[in-house]
N, C-alpha and C positions, 0 to 999 in steps of 0.2 A: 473588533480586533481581539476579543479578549478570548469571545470564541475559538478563534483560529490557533489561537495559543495552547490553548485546553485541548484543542483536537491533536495538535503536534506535539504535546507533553503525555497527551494518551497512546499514540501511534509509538511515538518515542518508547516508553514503556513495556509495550506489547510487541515489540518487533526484537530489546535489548539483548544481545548477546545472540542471535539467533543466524545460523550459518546459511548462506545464498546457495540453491543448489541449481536455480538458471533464470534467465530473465528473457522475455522473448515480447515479440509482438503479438498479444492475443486478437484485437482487430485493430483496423484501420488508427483509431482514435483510443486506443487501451494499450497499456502494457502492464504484463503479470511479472511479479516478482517470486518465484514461488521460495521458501525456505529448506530445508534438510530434514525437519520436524512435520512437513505438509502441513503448515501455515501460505495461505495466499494470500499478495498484494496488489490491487488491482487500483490501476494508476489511470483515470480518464479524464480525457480534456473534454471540456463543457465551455458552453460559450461565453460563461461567466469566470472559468479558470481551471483550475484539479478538480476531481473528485476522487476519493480514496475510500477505497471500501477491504475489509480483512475476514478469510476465512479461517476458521479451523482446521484441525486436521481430523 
């Protein structure tokens, strides 16, 4: 659990203050979050739950 935590107080972090500039269905099973800065956040169901992965701009 304590992982999970660490990973949502890191996401938390890296994402803070950051303005949304569209959120769409990338495929089937993904969805991008993109920001104003071109930061990407890619949102995938797995069949064990999320997975989150973040790019740069």
């Amino acid at each position: 659990m304590a992982d999970l935590e660490n990973e949502a107080a890191q996401l938390t972090d890296l994402l803070n203050a950051k303005a949304i500039r569209i959120v769409r269905r990338h495929r089937p099973d993904e969805i991008l979050i993109e920001f104003d800065d071109g930061t990407r956040l890619f949102v995938n169901r797995t069949s064990d739950g999320l997975e989150f992965s973040v790019t740069g701009p």
